[in-house]
C-alpha positions in Angstrom: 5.6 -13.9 -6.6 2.7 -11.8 -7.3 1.6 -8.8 -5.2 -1.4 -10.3 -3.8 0.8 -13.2 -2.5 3.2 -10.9 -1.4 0.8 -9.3 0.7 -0.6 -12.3 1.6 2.6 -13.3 3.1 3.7 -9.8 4.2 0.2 -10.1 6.5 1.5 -13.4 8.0 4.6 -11.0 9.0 1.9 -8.8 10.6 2.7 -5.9 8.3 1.1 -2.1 8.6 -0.7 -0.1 6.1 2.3 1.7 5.4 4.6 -1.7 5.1 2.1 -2.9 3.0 1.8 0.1 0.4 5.6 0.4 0.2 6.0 -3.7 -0.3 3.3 -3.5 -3.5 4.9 -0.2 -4.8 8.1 -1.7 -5.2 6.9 -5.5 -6.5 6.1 -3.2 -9.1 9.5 -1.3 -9.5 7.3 2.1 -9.0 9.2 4.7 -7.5 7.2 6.8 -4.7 6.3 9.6 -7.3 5.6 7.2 -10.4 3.0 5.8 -7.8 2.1 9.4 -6.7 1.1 10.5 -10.1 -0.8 7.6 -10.7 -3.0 8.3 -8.0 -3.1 11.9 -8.4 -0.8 13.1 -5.2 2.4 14.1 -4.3 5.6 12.1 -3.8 5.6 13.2 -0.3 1.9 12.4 0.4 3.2 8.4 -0.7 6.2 9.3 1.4 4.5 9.6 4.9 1.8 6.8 4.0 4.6 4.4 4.1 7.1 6.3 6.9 3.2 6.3 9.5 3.7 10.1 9.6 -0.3 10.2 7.8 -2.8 8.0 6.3 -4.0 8.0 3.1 -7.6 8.7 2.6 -10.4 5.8 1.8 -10.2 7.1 -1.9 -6.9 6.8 -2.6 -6.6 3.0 -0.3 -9.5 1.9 -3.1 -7.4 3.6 -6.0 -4.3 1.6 -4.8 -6.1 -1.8 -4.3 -7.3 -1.2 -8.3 -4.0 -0.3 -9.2 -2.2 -3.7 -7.6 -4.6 -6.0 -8.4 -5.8 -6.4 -4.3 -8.7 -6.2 -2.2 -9.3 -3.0 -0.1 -9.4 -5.6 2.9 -6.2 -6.4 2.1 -3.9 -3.3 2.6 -6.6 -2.0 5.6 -7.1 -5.4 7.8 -5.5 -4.9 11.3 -3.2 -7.1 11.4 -3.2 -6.2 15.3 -7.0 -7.5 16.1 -5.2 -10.8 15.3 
């Protein structure tokens, strides 16, 4: 399955931000710092993204959505508002 469908699916499931980030970085078989250093933070920065403790900022969500292929819609649609 590719990540967009995994998303995709993972949206139907009414997954957060953070459920979302974590589901991509491991459809990829990226460790938390192998994605961290791709985007040019620290492990523990991708660490609280995907444990709620802090959201990443705007840069960083349109880095991510180049790096796995998605839209920025994608990872930040509220999945609440539906």
């Amino acid at each position: 399955m590719t990540s967009v469908v995994k998303v995709r699916a993972a949206k139907e499931k009414k997954m957060k931000l953070s459920q979302k980030i974590a589901e991509l970085r491991k459809s990829h078989n990226w460790s938390q710092e192998e994605l961290a250093y791709r985007l040019g933070v620290t492990r523990q920065s991708v660490g609280k993204w995907e444990s709620d403790a802090a959201l990443p900022e705007l840069d960083k969500v349109v880095q991510m959505a180049d790096i796995f292929g998605v839209t920025t819609c994608l990872l930040y649609t509220s999945d609440a508002a539906d």
